[in-house]
Each structure stands twice: as structure tokens, then as C-alpha cells.
C-alpha positions in Angstrom: -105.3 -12.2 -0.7 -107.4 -14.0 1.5 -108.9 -17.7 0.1 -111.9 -16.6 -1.7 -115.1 -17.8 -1.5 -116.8 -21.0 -2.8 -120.0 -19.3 -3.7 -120.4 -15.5 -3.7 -123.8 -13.4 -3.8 -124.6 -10.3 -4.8 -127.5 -8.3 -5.2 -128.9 -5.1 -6.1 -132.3 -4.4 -4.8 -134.5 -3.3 -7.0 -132.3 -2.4 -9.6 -133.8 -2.3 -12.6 -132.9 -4.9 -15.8 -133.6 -2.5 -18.1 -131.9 0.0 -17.4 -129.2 -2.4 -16.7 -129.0 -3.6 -20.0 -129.8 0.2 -21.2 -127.2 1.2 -19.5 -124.4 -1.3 -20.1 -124.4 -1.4 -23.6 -123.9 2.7 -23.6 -120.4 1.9 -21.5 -121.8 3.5 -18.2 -121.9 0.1 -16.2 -119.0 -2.1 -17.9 -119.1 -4.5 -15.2 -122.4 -5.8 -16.0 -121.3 -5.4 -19.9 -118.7 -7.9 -19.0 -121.2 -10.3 -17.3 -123.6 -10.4 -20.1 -120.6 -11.6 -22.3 -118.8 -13.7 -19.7 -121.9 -15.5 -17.6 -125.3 -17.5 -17.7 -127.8 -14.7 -17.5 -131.7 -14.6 -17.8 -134.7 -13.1 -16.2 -136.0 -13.9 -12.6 -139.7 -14.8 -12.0 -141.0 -13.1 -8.7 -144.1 -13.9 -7.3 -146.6 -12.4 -9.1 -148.8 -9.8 -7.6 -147.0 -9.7 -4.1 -143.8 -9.0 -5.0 -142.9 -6.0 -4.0 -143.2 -7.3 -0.4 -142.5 -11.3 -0.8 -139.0 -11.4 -3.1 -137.3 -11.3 -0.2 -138.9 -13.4 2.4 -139.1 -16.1 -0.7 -135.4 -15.8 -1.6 -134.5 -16.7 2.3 -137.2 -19.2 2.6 -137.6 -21.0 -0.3 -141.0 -20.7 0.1 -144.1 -19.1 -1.5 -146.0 -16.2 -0.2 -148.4 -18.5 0.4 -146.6 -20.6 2.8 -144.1 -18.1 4.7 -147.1 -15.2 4.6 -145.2 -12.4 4.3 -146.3 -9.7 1.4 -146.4 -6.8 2.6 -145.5 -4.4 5.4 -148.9 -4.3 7.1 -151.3 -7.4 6.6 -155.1 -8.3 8.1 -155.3 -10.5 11.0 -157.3 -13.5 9.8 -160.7 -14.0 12.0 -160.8 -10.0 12.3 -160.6 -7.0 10.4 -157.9 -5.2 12.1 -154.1 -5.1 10.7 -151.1 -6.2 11.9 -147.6 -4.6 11.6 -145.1 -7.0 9.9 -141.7 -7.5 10.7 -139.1 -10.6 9.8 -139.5 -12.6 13.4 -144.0 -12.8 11.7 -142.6 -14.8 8.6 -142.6 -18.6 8.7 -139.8 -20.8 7.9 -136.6 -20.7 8.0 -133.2 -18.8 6.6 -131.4 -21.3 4.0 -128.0 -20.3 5.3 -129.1 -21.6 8.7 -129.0 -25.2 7.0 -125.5 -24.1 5.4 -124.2 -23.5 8.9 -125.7 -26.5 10.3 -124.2 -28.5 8.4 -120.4 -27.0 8.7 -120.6 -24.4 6.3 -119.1 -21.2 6.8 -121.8 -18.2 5.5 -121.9 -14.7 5.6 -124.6 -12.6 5.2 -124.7 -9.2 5.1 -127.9 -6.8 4.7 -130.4 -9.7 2.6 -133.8 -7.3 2.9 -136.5 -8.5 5.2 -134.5 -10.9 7.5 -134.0 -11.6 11.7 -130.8 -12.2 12.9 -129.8 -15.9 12.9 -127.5 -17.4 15.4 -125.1 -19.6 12.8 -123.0 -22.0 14.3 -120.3 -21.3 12.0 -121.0 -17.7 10.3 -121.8 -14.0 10.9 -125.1 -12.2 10.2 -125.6 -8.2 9.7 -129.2 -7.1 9.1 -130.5 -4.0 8.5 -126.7 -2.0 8.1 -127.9 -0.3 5.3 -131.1 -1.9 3.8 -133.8 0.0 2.2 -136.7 0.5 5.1 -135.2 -1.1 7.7 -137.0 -3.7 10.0 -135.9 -4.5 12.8 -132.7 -1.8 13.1 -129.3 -2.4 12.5 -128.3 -5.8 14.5 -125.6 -8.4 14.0 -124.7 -12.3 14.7 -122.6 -12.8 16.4 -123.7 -9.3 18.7 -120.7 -8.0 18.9 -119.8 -7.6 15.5 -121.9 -4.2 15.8 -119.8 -2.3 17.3 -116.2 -3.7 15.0 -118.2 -2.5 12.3 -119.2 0.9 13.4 -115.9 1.4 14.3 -114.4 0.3 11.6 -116.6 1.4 9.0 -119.1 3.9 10.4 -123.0 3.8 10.3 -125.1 3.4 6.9 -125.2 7.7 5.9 -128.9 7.4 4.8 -131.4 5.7 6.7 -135.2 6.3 5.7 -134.7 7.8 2.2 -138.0 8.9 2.2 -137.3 11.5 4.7 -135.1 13.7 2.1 -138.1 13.8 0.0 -139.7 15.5 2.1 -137.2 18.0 2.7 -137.1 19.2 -0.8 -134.9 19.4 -4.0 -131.9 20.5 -1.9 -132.4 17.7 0.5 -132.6 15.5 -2.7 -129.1 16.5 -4.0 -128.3 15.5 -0.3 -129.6 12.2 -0.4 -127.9 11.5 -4.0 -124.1 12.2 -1.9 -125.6 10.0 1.0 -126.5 6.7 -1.1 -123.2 7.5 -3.1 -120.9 7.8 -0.3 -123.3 4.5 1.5 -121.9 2.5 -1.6 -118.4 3.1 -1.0 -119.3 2.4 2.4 -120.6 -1.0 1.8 -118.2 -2.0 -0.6 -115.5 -1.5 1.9 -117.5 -3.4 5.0 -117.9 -6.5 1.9 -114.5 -6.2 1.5 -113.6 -6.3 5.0 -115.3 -9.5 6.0 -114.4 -11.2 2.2 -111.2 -10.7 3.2 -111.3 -12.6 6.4 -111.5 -15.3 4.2 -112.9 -19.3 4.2 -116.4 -18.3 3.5 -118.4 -21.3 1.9 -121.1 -18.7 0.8 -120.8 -14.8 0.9 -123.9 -12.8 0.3 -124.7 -9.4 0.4 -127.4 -7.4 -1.1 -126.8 -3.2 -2.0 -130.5 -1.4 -1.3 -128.6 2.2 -3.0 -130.9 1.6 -6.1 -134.1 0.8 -4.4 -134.0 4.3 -2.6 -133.1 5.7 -5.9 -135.4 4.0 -8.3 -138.2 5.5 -5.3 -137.5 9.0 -5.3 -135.2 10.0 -8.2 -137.7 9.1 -10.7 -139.0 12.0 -12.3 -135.6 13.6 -12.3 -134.4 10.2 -14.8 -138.4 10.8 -16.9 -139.0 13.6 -18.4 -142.7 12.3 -18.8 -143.0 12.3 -15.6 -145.4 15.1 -14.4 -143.5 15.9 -11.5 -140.5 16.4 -13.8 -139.2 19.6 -13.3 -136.8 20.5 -15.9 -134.7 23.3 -13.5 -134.6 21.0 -11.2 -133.4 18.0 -13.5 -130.4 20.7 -14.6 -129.5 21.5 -10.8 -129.3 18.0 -9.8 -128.6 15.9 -13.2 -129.8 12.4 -13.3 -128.7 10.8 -9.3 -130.3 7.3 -10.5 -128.2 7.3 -13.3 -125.1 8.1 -10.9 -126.3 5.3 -8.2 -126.0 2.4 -11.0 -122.7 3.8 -11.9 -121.4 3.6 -8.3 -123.0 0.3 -8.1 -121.6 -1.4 -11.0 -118.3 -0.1 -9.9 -118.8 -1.1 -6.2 -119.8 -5.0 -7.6 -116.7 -4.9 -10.0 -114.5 -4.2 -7.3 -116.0 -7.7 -5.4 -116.2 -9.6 -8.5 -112.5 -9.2 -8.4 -112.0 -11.4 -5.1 -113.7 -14.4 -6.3 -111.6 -16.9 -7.7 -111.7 -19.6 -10.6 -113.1 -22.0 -8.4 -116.0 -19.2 -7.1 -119.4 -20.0 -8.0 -120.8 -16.1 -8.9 -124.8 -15.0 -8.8 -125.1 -10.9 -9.2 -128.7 -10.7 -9.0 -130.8 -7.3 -10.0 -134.0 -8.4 -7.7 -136.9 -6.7 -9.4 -137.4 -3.4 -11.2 -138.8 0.1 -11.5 -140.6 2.4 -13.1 -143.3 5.0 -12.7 -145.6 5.5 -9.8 -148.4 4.6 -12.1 -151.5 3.0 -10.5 -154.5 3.9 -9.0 -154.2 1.8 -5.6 -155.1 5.1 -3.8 -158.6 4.9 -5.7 -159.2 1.4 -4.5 -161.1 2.2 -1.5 -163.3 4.9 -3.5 -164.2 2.7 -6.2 -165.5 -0.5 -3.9 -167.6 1.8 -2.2 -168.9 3.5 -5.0 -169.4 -0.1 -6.3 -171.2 -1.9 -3.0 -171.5 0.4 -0.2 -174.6 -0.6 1.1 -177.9 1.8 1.3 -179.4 2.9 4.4 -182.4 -0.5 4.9 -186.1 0.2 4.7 -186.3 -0.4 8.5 -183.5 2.7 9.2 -185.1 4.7 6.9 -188.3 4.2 9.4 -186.6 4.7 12.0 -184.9 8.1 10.5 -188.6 8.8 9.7 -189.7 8.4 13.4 -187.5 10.2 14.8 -187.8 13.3 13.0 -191.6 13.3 13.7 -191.0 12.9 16.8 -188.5 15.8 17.2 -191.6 18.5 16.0 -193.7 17.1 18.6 -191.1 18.1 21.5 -192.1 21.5 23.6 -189.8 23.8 22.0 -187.9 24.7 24.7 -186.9 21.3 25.4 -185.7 21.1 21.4 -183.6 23.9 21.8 -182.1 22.0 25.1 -181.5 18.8 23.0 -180.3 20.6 19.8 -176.5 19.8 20.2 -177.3 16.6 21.2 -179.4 16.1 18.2 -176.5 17.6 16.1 -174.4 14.9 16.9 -176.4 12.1 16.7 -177.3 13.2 13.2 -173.7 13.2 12.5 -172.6 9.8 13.9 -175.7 8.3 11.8 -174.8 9.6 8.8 -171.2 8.8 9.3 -172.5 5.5 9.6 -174.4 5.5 6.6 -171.7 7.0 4.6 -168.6 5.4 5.8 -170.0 1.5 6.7 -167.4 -0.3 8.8 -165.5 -3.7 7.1 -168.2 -5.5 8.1 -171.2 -4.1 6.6 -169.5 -4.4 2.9 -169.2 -7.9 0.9 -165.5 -6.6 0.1 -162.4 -4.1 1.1 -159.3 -3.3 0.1 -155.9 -4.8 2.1 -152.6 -3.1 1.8 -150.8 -4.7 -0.7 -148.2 -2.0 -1.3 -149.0 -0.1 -4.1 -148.5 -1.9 -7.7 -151.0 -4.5 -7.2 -154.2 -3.4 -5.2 -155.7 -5.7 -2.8 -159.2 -7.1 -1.5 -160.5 -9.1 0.5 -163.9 -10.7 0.2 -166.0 -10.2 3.5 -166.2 -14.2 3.6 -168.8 -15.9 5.8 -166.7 -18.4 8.2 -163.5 -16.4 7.9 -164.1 -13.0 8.7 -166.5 -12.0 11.9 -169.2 -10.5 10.1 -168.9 -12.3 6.9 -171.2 -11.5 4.1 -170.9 -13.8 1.3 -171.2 -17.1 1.7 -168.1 -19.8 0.3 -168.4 -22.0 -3.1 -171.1 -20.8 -5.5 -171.4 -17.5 -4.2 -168.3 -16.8 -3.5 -167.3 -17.4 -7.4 -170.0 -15.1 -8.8 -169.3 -12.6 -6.4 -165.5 -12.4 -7.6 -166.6 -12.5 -10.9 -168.9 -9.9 -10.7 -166.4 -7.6 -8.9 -163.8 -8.7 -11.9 -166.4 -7.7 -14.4 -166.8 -4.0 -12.3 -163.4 -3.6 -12.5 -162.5 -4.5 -15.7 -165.0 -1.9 -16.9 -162.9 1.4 -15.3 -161.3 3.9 -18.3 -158.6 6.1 -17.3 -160.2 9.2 -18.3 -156.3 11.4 -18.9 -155.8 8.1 -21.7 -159.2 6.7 -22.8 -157.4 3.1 -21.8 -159.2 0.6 -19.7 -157.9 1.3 -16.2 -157.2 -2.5 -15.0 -155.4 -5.3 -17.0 -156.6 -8.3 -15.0 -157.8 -9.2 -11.8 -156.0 -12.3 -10.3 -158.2 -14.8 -8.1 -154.8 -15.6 -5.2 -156.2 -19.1 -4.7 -155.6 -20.4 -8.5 -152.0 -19.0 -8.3 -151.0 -19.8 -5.1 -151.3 -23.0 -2.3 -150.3 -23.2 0.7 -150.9 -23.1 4.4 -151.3 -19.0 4.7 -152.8 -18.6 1.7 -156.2 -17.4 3.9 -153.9 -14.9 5.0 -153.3 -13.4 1.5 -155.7 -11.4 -0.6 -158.4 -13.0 -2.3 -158.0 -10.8 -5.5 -155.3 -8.6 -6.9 -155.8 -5.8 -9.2 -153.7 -5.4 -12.0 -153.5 -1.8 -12.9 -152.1 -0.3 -16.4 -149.2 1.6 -15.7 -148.3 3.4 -19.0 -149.7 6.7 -17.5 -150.3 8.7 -14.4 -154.1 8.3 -13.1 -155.8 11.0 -11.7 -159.9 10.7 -13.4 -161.2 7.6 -14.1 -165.1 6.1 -14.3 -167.3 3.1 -15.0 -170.9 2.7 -15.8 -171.7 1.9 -12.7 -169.6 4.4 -10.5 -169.8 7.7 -13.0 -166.3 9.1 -12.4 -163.8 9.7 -9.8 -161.1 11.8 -9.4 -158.3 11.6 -7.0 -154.7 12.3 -6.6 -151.3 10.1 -5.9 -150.7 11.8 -2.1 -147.9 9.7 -1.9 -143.9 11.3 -2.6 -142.3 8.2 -4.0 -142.2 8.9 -7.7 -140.9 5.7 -8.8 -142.6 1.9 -7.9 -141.9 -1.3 -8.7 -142.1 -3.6 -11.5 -142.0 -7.1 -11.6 -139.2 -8.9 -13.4 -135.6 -9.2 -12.5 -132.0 -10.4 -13.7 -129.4 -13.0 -12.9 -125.9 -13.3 -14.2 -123.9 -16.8 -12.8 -120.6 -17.8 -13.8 -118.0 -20.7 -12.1 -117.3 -24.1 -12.9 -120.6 -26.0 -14.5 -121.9 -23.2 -15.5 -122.1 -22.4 -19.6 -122.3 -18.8 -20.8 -125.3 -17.7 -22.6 -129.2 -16.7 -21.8 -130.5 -19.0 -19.4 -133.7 -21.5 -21.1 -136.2 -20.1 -18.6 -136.5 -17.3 -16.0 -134.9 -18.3 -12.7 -138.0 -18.3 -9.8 -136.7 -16.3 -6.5 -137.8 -19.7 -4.5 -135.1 -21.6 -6.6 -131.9 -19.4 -5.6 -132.4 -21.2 -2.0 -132.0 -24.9 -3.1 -129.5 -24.0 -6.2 -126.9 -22.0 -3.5 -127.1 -24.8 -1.5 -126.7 -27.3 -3.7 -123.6 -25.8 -4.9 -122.2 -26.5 -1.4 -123.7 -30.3 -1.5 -126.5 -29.6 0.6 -130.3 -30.8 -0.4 -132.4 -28.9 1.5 -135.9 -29.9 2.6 -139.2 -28.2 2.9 -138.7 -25.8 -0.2 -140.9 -24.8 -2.6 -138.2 -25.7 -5.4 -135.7 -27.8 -7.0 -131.7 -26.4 -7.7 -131.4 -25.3 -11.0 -129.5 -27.9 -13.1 -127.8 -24.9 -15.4 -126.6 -23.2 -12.6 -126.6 -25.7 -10.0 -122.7 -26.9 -11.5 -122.2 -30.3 -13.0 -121.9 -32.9 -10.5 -123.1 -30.9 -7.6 -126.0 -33.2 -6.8 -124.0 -36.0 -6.1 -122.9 -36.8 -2.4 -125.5 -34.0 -1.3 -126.4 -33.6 2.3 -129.6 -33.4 3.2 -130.5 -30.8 5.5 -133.0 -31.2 8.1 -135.9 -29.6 8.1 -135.9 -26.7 10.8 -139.4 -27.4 12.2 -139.5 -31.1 12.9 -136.1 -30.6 15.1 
């Protein structure tokens, strides 16, 4: 066997720790049994209301949200209100492993989400193989390690999982055999390039359980209210299926470490229901502060209709489409203002946490509300509004908290971020809710993903230094950067975080390297 790694990586995306543990202790996922009994294990921290589109970009990084500005798939273009599609080469800083391989260490890395291609001096890169909504396609460092793989192991069998849910329940059954068979798949590619042997770090990330978590949901819930229980019979459980295949697949690589390997099997963040009423967002702030027609419009409206009955009548019926039209555009206007006419809007922000953006004077173009004084009563009031919605289907309030951005996060992009994030109570589906001030509205989820994210995750580490048992505190995302590299005597610089002494091994901060910090080269 070939010399195994000093520090080996592995991660599930968005595999949930509950089910995990669920799971484990029933005897369908011994491997992760046997890492609860054998390793250091804890929860992770992930940044807290952008995670579903920062873990990934903050793993890589080091960095907060706030400083690399990546949270989500499409984001606003400061100093404008138009949106910007966002891919890995539009987040800032730079890939830990780059540091690793500058400084003569051997890495591998092989489909960590939401990452470029990196040209390592002394390593190989594949991104995008088999990753769960792909970026930037299927690409590898050095190039033409591409086509050695498709040869040797074939292509990734599912691509954008969200296509089979359109498809049906058939397509469904489908997509179960495609991330199974995708497993095996990756398990053998890992295998493949562990076995080439000398890697100071190995990583590689499995995305089988994101896709699943997303669309197999209501077949694992039978509260769900898409749960069909015919079609729960026909197909059985696939999520259920996917963890065993994955727990299997991780077993099979924890077997080519050796005593000397320093292991991290990382479940990234969770899932649960599509619970949430992001979808509502936009209906509720205008019901909240679309603005009025003005008393000068509503003169002008006035004079213009007078004017109309004073026009020969043949000439009216001349001018009557035109008339149509221009009725419609000004009461298109009047119902649907554009950004900058409101003092707020909602930003994409996936779907768990709901965005918004105050219409800031100074920032955006047409900016409505000024900064200090009135800026902070504003976001109170719009707190306050919020915090007042009932899910009608539950007789719950609607929204746990709304999160100002600024007082949990600093840093360089933060005025590329949301100003406020809605926290949304999940326990239920939402489909009628109201306020005082709105009355109600009703709406429902038009998306197909049944499952969503939640925000926790879990770490198991074993190898020398590293003591058995639950971890004091949950592990930040931003620390796995400086801990990995710390474990191959490299500091590195410009990170948002220090190595983790429990799992950084005894020792390991002693003769460290320090790397240099990519942007001042």
C-alpha cells in the first residue's frame, strides 16, 4: 500500500449530524459509530445567517463572509441595485492549500464546494467532478488530469439533481441509483489518487447527501405535506440509503490512513424541512412600506382625466389604446415601485435566512434613509414589523429574530452583505400568515426542493495529539484552515482564526512556517 497521508480530509456536504448520530447508534452507519467512540468529535459553528452559501468559501479561505463576500449564489452590486451572478474566481482571498504547496507540501484536493482551480506547485486540484451545483464545470490542476480521470473513472452520473425532480417520482428512483452509483464512483477516484501516495494533506468532500437531503425529503418525513405515502412504499427512504453508501464509501478511506495520519471526517452543515417563508419576503415589505401614490401624482392623475372628457370624441376614440397603456404603465408604477422608490428590499440570500437591504443614502443610488440615527430606528422599526407576523396554519410568531449583519460581522465587504437577516421558525410549513399592519397573506413554496438547510455541523479527528472525547467548544469553519495547516508546521497569515490547540496535535506549533500572505506577494 502506498505511504499514507499525513493529514487526511473528508467531508460530507450537508450531511446532517442528527441523523448521523440517529443513525449510527441504530447500526446503519457503523463507521461513524466507530468515530464517535474512537475520535475527538464536537459540533461545528458556521456563519450564522449566510451559511448556506459561505461554509465553503470560509473553510478555503479562513475568512469571514464578511471579508471574502461570498454568501450566496447571486448577490447585489454595491452602488446599484442590480445583481450579480457569483462564481469562485468573485470571492477574495486565497485557498489555504495554496500556502501548503508553497511551502513544499504535497496536497490534493478533490471536489471542496465553491472553489477555482489553483495551479499548486507541488499538488493536484479537481473541482467540480461531482459537487452539488456545480460552478465553474468540471476542471482539474494540473489540466490534464481531466481526461486520466474520465478515462479511468468515468464522469460524475448525476449532475444538477434538481433536474430529476422535475421529472417525477420515476425520475426520483432514478436519481437515488445515480448518487448511489456516484459514491462508489468517488470512492474509487479517492482511492486512485490516495494511492499514488506522499500526500502531505488529502481532502475530499462527497456532495451525495446534499442532493439528497434537497430532494428526498418528504419521502424520509412523513410530516411532510408533500409526503406521499405510495410513493414513500415505491421508492423507500433513498436518503436513508445515501448515508449508508456514504458511511461505507468513508470507511473504506479511513482504512488507508495510517497511525501517524492526522483524520478530520467533517459533516458540513445539516437539513431539514423546506420550512420558511423567504418566498413571502418580497410581499410582506411592500405590504409594509410601498409607498402611496404623492399628493402632486394624484393631481396630476386628476388633470389628466379632466382633460381626457374635454377631447372631441373622435379624437378619444383615436387615442384610446394609447390611453390604455399609459394607464397601465402608471399603475404598474404605482403598484410595483422600482428598488429605489422603497426605504428597503429583499436580497437573495438563499432561502433559510431572508435578506434586506436598507435603501441607504450614500450607498445605494437613490438612497432613502439616511446613515446613524435614522438608519437605527428604521431597522428597528422594520424588526418590530417583523417580529409581529403569526403563522396563521400554527398560531406561532412567524420570525425568531432579525439579525442586524454589522454587529455580527466586520470586515472589508461587509457593505456587500445584507443589512438584516430574517430568522424564520421552521417547525412548520407556511403558507398564511398576517400582522397588524399588513392583514394577511397567503402564498405558496413554488420551489421543488423539499428539504433546506440547517445550520450546525460535526467534526470527528483522530491521530497523534489528539484525545478522544467531545470537543470543549464547537469547531468555527474559519479554524479548519489554520488547524490543517498547522498540522503540517505551517502558520498561515491573514486568517480569521487561530489552529485549534485540541486538534492542532501536541507540539505542532513549534518550528511552524509562516506562510506568506498571498496578496502582499
Amino acid at each position: 500500500m502506498a505511504m499514507a497521508p499525513r493529514v487526511l480530509f473528508l467531508a460530507l456536504d450537508a450531511a446532517d449530524k442528527d441523523l448521523i448520530e440517529t443513525w449510527a447508534n441504530e447500526g446503519s452507519m457503523p463507521t461513524f459509530r466507530s468515530l464517535r467512540e474512537k475520535a475527538a468529535w464536537g459540533p461545528t459553528a458556521n456563519p450564522t445567517g449566510l451559511f448556506v452559501g459561505a461554509i465553503w468559501p470560509s473553510f478555503w479561505t479562513g475568512l469571514s463572509p464578511a471579508r471574502h463576500g461570498r454568501y450566496c449564489f447571486s448577490q447585489i452590486r454595491t452602488g446599484t441595485y442590480d445583481h450579480d451572478h457569483i462564481t469562485p474566481y468573485d470571492t477574495r482571498g486565497e485557498a489555504f492549500w495554496n500556502a501548503l504547496s508553497a511551502a513544499g507540501r504535497r496536497v490534493a484536493i478533490v471536489d471542496v464546494p465553491k472553489t477555482r482551480p489553483s495551479r499548486l506547485t507541488d499538488g493536484i486540484q479537481l473541482v467540480d467532478w461531482g459537487t452539488h451545483d456545480p460552478d465553474v464545470g468540471f476542471q482539474t490542476w494540473p489540466e490534464p488530469l481531466a481526461q486520466e480521470i474520465v478515462d479511468r473513472i468515468g464522469r460524475h452520473p448525476v449532475g444538477q439533481c434538481d433536474d430529476y425532480r422535475i421529472r417525477g417520482r420515476v425520475s426520483l428512483s432514478g436519481l437515488r441509483d445515480a448518487l448511489l452509483k456516484g459514491i462508489e464512483m468517488k470512492t474509487r477516484l479517492v482511492e486512485y489518487l490516495l494511492d499514488q501516495g506522499g500526500w502531505d494533506l488529502f481532502a475530499a468532500v462527497f456532495a451525495e447527501s446534499h442532493c439528497a437531503g434537497h430532494q428526498f425529503w418528504h419521502l424520509h418525513d412523513p410530516a411532510h405535506p408533500r409526503h406521499d405515502p405510495v410513493e414513500a412504499r415505491a421508492i423507500g427512504d433513498p436518503l436513508r440509503e445515501v448515508y449508508a453508501a456514504l458511511d461505507a464509501a468513508i470507511g473504506r478511506l479511513l482504512a488507508r490512513a495510517g497511525e501517524e495520519t492526522a483524520v478530520f471526517v467533517l459533516a458540513s452543515h445539516g437539513m431539514g424541512a423546506h420550512y420558511d417563508a423567504t418566498f413571502l419576503l418580497d410581499e410582506i415589505l411592500r405590504r409594509l412600506y410601498m409607498p402611496g401614490p404623492t399628493a402632486s401624482e394624484r393631481a396630476l392623475a386628476r388633470g389628466a382625466e379632466s382633460a381626457w372628457r374635454f377631447l372631441p370624441g373622435g379624437l378619444r376614440r383615436v387615442l384610446r389604446p394609447l390611453r390604455g397603456r399609459v394607464k397601465a404603465s402608471l399603475a404598474s408604477a404605482v403598484s410595483h415601485p422600482e428598488l429605489a422608490s422603497l426605504p428597503c428590499f429583499s436580497v437573495p440570500n438563499n432561502d433559510v435566512y431572508g435578506g434586506i437591504r436598507i435603501n441607504l443614502a450614500g450607498r445605494e443610488p437613490q438612497g432613502r434613509i439616511r446613515p446613524g440615527a435614522e438608519y437605527d430606528a428604521f431597522c428597528d422599526m422594520l424588526a418590530s414589523d417583523l417580529l409581529a407576523f403569526v403563522n396563521l396554519d400554527t398560531g406561532k410568531p412567524l420570525v425568531h429574530r432579525v439579525l442586524r449583519t454589522s454587529e455580527l460581522y466586520q470586515g472589508e465587504r461587509l457593505q456587500d452583505l445584507p443589512d438584516l437577516m430574517v430568522e424564520w421558525d421552521r417547525d412548520a410549513p407556511v403558507s398564511a400568515i398576517s400582522s397588524p399592519k399588513t392583514g394577511t397573506i397567503r402564498g405558496e413554496f413554488p420551489g421543488i426542493r423539499t428539504g433546506d438547510h440547517k445550520p450546525e455541523g460535526m467534526v470527528f479527528a483522530m491521530g497523534p495529539g489528539i484525545r478522544r472525547g467531545r470537543l470543549p467548544r464547537p469547531v468555527s469553519i474559519t479554524e479548519f484552515a489554520p488547524t490543517i495547516a498547522a498540522r503540517l508546521g505551517i502558520r498561515l497569515e491573514n486568517v480569521d482564526a487561530a489552529p485549534v490547540a485540541e486538534l492542532a496535535g501536541t507540539g505542532s506549533a513549534a518550528g511552524m512556517v509562516t506562510s506568506q500572505d498571498p496578496r502582499s506577494a
